[in-house]
C-alpha positions as CSV (number, residue, x, y, z in Angstrom):
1,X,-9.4,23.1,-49.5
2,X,-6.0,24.6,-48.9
3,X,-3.1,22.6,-47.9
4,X,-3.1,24.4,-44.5
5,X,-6.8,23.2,-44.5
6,X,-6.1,19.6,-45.2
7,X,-3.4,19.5,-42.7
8,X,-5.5,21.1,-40.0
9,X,-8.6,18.7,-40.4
10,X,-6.9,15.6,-39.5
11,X,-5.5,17.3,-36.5
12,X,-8.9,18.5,-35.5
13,X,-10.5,15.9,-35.8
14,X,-8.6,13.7,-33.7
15,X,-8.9,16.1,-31.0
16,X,-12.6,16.0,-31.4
17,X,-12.1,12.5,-30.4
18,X,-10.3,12.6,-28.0
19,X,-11.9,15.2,-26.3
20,X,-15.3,12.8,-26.8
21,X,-13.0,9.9,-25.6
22,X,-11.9,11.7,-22.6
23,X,-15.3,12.3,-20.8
24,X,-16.4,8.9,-22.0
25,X,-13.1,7.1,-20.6
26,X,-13.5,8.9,-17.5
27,X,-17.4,8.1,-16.2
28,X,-16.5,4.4,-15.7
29,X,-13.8,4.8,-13.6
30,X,-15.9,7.9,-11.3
31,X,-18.9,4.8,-11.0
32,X,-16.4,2.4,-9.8
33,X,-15.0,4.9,-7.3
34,X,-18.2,6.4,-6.2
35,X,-19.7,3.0,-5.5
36,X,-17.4,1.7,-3.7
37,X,-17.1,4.3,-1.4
38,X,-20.5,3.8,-0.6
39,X,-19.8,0.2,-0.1
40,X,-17.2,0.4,2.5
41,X,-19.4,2.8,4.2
42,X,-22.3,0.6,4.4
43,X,-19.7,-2.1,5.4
44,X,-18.4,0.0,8.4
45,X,-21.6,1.5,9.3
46,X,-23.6,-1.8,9.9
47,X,-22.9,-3.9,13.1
48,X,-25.3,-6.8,12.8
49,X,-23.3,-10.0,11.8
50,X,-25.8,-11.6,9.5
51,X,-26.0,-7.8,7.0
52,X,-22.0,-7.7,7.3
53,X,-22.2,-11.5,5.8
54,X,-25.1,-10.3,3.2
55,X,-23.0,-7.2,2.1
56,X,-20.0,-9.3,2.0
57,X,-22.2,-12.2,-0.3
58,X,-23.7,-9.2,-2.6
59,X,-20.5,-7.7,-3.2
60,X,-18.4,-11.0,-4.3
61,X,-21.3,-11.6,-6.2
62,X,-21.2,-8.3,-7.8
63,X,-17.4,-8.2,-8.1
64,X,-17.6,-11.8,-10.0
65,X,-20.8,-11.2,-12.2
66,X,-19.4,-7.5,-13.2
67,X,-16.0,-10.1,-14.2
68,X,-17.9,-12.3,-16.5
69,X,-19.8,-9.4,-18.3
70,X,-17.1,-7.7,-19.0
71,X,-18.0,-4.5,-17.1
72,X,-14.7,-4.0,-15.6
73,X,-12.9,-3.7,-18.9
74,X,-14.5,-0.2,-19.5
75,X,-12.7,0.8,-15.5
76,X,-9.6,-0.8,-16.2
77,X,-9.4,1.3,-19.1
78,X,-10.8,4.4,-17.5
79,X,-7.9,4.5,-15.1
80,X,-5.1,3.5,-17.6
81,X,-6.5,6.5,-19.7
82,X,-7.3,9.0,-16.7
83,X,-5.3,7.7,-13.9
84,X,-4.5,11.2,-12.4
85,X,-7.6,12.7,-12.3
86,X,-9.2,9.2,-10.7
87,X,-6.4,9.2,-8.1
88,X,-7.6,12.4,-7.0
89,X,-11.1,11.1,-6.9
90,X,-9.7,8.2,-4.5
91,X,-8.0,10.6,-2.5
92,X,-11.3,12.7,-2.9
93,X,-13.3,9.4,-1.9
94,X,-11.3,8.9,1.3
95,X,-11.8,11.8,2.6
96,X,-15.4,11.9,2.2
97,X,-14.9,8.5,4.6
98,X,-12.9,10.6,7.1
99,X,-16.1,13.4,7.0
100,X,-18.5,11.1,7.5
101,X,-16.8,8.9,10.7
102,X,-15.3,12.3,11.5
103,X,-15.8,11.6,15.2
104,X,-15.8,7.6,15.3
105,X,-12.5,7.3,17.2
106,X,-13.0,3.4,16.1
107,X,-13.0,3.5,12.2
108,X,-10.9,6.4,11.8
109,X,-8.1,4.0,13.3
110,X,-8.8,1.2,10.8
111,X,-9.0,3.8,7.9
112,X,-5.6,5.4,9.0
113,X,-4.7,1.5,9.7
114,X,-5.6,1.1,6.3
115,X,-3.2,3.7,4.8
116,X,-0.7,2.6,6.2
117,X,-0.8,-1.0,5.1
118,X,-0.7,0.4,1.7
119,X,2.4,2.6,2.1
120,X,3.9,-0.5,3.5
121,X,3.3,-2.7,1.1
122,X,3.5,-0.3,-1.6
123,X,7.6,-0.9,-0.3
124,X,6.9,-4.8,-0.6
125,X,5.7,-4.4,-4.3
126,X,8.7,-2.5,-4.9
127,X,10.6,-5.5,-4.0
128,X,8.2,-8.5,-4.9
129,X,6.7,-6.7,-8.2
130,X,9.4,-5.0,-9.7
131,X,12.4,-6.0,-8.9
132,X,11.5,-10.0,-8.1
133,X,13.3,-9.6,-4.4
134,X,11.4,-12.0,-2.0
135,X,11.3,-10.2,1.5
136,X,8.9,-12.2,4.3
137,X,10.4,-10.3,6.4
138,X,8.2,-6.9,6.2
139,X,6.6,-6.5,9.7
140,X,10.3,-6.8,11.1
141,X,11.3,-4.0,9.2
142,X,8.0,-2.3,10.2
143,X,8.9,-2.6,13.7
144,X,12.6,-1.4,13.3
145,X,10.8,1.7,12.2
146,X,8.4,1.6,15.7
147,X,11.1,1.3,17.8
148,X,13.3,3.8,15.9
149,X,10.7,6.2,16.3
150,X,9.7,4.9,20.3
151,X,13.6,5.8,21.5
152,X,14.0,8.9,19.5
153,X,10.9,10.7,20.6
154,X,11.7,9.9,23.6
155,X,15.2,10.3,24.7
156,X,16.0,13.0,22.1
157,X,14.7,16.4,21.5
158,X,13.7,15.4,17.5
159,X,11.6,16.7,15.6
160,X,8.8,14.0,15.2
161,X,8.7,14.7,12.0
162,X,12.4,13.8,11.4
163,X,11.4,10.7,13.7
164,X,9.5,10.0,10.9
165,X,12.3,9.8,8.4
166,X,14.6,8.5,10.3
167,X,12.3,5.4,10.9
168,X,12.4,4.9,7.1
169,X,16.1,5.3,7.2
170,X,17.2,2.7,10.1
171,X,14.9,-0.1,8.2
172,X,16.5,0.7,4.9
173,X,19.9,0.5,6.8
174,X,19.1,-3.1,8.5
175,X,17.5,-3.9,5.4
176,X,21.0,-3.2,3.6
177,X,22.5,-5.5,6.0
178,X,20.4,-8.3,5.1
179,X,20.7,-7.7,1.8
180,X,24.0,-8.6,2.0
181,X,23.0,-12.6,2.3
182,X,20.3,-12.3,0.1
183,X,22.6,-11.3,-2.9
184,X,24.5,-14.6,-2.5
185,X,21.3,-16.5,-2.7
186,X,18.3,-17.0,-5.3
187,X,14.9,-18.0,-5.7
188,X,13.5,-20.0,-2.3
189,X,17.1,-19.5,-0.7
190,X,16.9,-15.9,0.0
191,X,13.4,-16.1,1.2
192,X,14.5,-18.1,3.5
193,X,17.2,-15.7,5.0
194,X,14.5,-12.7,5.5
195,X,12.6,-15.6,7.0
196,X,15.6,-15.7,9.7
197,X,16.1,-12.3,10.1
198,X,12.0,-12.1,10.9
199,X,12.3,-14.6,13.5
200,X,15.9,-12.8,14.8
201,X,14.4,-10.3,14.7
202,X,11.5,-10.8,17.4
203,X,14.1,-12.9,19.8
204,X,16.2,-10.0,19.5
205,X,13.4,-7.6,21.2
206,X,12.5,-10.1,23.6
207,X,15.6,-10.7,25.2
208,X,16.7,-7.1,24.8
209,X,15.8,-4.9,27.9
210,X,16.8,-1.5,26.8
211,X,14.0,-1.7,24.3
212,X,11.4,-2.9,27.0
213,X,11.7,-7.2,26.2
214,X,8.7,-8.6,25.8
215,X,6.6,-5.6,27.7
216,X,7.3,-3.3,24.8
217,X,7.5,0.2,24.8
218,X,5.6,3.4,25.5
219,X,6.0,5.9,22.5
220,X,4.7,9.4,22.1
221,X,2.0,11.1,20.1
222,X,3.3,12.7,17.1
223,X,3.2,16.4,17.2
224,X,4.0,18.8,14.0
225,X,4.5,22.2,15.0
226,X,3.6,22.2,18.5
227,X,0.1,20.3,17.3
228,X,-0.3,17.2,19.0
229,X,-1.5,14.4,17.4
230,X,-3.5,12.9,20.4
231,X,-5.6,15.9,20.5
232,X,-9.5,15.9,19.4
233,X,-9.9,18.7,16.5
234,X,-13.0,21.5,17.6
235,X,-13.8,22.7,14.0
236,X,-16.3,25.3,14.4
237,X,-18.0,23.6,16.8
238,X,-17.6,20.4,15.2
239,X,-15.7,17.8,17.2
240,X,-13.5,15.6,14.9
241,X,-11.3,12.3,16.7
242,X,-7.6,12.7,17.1
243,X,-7.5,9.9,14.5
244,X,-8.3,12.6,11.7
245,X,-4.7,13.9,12.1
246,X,-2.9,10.8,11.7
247,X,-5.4,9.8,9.1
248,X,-4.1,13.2,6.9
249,X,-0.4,12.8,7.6
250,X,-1.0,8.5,6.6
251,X,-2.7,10.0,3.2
252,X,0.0,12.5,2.5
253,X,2.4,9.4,2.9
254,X,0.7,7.3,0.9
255,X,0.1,10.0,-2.0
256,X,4.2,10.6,-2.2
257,X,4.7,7.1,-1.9
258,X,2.5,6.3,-4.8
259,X,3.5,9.0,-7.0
260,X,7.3,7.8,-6.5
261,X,6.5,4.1,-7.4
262,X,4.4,5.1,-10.5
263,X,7.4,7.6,-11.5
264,X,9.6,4.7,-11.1
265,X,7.9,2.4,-12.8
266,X,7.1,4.8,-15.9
267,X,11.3,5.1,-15.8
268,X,14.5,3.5,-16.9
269,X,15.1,2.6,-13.2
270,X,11.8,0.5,-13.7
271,X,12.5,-1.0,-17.0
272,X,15.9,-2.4,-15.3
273,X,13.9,-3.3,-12.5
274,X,11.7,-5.4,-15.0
275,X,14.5,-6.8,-16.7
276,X,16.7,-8.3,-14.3
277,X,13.3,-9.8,-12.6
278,X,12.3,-12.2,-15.9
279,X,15.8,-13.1,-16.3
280,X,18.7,-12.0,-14.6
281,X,21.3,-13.6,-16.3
282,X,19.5,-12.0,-20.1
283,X,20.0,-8.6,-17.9
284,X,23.4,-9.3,-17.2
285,X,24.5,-10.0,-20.5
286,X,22.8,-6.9,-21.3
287,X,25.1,-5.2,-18.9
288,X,22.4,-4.4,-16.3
289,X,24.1,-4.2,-12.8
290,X,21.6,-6.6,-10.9
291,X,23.7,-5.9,-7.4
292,X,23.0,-2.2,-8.1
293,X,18.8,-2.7,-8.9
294,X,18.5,-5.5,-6.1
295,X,19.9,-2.7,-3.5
296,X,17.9,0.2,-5.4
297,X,14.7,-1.5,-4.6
298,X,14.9,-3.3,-1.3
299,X,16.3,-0.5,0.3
300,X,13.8,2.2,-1.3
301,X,10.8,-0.2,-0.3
302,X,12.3,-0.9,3.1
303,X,12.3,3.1,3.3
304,X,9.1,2.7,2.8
305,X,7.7,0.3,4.8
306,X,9.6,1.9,8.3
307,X,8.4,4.9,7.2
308,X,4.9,3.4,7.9
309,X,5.6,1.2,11.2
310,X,7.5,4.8,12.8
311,X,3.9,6.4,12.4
312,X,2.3,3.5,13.3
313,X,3.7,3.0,16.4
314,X,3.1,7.3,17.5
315,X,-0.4,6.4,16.9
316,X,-1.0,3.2,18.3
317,X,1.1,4.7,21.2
318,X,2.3,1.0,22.4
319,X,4.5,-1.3,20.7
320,X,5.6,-4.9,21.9
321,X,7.6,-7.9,19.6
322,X,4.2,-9.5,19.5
323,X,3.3,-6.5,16.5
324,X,5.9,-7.4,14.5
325,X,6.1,-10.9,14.2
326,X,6.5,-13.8,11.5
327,X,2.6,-13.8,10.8
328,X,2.6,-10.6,10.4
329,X,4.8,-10.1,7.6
330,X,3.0,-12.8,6.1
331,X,-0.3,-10.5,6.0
332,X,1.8,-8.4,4.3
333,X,2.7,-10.8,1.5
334,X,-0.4,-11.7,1.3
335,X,-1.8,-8.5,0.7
336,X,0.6,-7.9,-2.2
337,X,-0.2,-11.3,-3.7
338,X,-3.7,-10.5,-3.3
339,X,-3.9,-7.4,-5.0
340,X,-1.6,-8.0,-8.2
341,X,2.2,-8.3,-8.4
342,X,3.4,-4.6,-9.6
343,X,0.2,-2.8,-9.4
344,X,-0.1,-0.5,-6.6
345,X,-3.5,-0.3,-7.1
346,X,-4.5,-3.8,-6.4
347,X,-2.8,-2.9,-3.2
348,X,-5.4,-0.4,-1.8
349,X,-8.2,-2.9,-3.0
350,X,-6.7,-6.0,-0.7
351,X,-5.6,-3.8,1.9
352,X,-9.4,-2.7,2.6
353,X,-10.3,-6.5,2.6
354,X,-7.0,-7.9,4.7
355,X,-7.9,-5.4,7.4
356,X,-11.6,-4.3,7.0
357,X,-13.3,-8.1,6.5
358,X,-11.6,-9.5,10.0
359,X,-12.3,-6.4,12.1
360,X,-16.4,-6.6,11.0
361,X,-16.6,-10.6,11.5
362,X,-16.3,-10.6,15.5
363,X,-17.0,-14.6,14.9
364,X,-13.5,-14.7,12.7
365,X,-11.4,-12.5,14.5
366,X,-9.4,-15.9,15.9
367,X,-8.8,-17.4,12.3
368,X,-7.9,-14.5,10.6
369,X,-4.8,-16.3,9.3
370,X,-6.8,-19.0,8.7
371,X,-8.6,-16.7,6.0
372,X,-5.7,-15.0,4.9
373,X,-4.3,-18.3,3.8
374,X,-7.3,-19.6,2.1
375,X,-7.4,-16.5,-0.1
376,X,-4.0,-16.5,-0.8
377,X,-4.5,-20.5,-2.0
378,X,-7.5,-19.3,-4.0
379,X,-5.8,-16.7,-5.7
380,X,-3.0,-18.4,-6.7
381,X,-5.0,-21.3,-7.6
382,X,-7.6,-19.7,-9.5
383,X,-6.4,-16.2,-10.4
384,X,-2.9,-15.7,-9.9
385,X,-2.2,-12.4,-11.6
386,X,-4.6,-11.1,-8.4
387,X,-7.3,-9.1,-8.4
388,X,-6.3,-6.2,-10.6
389,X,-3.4,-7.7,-12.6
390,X,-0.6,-5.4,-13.3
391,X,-1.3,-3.8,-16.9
392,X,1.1,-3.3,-19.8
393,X,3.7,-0.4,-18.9
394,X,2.1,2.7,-19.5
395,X,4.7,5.6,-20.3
396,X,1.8,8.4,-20.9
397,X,-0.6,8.0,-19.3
398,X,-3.9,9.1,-21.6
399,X,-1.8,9.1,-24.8
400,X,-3.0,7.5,-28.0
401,X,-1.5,7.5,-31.4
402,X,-3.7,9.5,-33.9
């Protein structure tokens, strides 16, 4: 064999390997998705109270028994391996939802309720994960984005979509000013000023009539190039809910938003993040600015978070201070705490239980908090890493040394 032969074979057969390994890695990670899409579907289709407990039992069961066996090992990996091609089969997977309740006015709005949790608290794991920032105040800032976007679209001429952005942009600019008071603080201290502000917060719209006190206020449908929102789709004949459209721009959201937090993560800006969140004062003798990371992320996840209450509110078409209050935010915690500190994909796992497992048990609608709190004890009793525990940093994604 030549020496242009020798050198070639190695080569070769590594990427015989990883070709094999590629196919292989992926197939776990497609199961996982495909069957539970075919869960939630069941979940939402049935009514009767006693299945909704039964699928509920079977798939805790399931979830607990696929644990202990080790089958989740082989998905884990699948999506550390193949992550971008199974995000598009979630995307792919959620739309397949949205064709099959295309005209179930009902579920569409959880779905799109859904997505938007996510894009919310994927801003909350920016803060809580990354950079170790507490915020309990993340419905507050998800109603300074309502309201932004219930005055601007409808005293001003605005594009909606700029409505949109501009929500983001006034919570990341009260969120600057209570970051101010935060910095001075640590630990349980500066919890307890976004605690404050959260309760400030809801006084504030309740005394306040220019913003409707405590009747709320009327917002517009959003409309995107003289499309309205609020209007049913006629697809060849086929009559889809209004709810598809906000359920396309939520997903569009929540794709940018999840590509920017994985970018950032994957980054130096995450490393810093990372650092200065074990041990700020080994950051700072590092030289790590921790003023400068604190502000990168609770502004950027703030962004975030109003970016999801200004769309919120054109959909849900009412807002009042009882949307955004303490309680609230605390879904919101405990949807991040629920999924996995740092891992955004824990996120879109609790978020579907938060919001999907209340709305089906009629007979637990009035102690939802009640439920919220026990899981939150459970987890960080008896997993507290969450559900899907944040993995090791992946730089690239799929790469192996040969």
């Amino acid at each position: 064999m030549s020496g242009f032969e020798s050198a070639a074979a190695p080569a070769s057969k590594s990427d015989a390997a990883g070709a094999r390994r590629g196919p292989r890695s992926l197939l776990p990670g497609l199961a996982a998705i495909a069957l539970g899409t075919i869960y939630v579907i069941a979940l939402l289709v049935v009514e009767e109270q006693t299945i909704i407990i039964a699928l509920l039992a079977a798939g805790i069961v399931a979830a607990v028994a696929a644990h202990w066996t080790g089958m989740l090992n082989p998905v884990a990996s699948s999506f550390i391996d193949r992550e971008q091609v199974l995000s598009g089969a979630v995307v792919a997977a959620v739309l397949a939802i949205t064709v099959y309740f295309h005209a179930d006015h009902f579920i569409l709005l959880l779905v799109t309720t859904i997505l938007l949790y996510v894009l919310a608290t994927l801003g909350l794991n920016l803060q809580f994960g990354y950079a170790g920032v507490l915020n309990f105040a993340g419905a507050s800032f998800f109603g300074v984005g309502g309201y932004t976007a219930a005055v601007l679209s409808t005293h001003t001429g605005m594009p909606h979509f700029l409505v949109l952005l501009t929500g983001g942009v006034m919570a990341a600019f009260i969120g600057l000013l209570v970051l101010l008071p935060v910095l001075r603080t640590r630990g349980h201290y500066a919890a307890v000023v976004t605690i404050a502000f959260a309760l400030l917060f809801r006084t504030f719209l309740e005394v306040n009539d220019v913003l409707g006190g405590p009747q709320g206020l009327a917002v517009p449908g959003f409309e995107l190039f003289g499309w309205s929102f609020n209007r049913n789709i006629d697809l060849f004949g086929l009559q889809l809910s209004f709810y598809v459209n906000y359920l396309l721009m939520a997903l569009l959201l929540v794709i940018g938003a999840f590509v920017l937090v994985r970018r950032l993560e994957r980054s130096w800006i995450g490393l810093n993040l990372d650092a200065q969140r074990l041990d700020e004062t080994a950051a700072i003798c590092f030289g790590l600015e921790i003023v400068r990371w604190k502000t990168t992320a609770f502004v950027l996840g703030n962004f975030l978070i109003g970016l999801a209450g200004a769309l919120f509110a054109m959909m849900i078409g009412f807002i009042a201070p009882t949307n955004f209050t303490f309680a609230d935010s605390l879904i919101f915690v405990s949807i991040v705490l629920l999924g996995g500190l740092g891992n955004p994909w824990g996120l879109v796992v609790a978020t579907a239980i938060v919001v999907i497992i209340p709305e089906k048990l009629q007979a637990i609608q009035e102690y939802r908090f009640l439920l919220y709190a026990a899981l939150v004890m459970l987890m960080l009793l008896f997993r507290p890493d969450g559900l899907l525990p944040r993995p090791v940093r992946n730089y690239f994604p799929g790469w192996r040394p040969r």
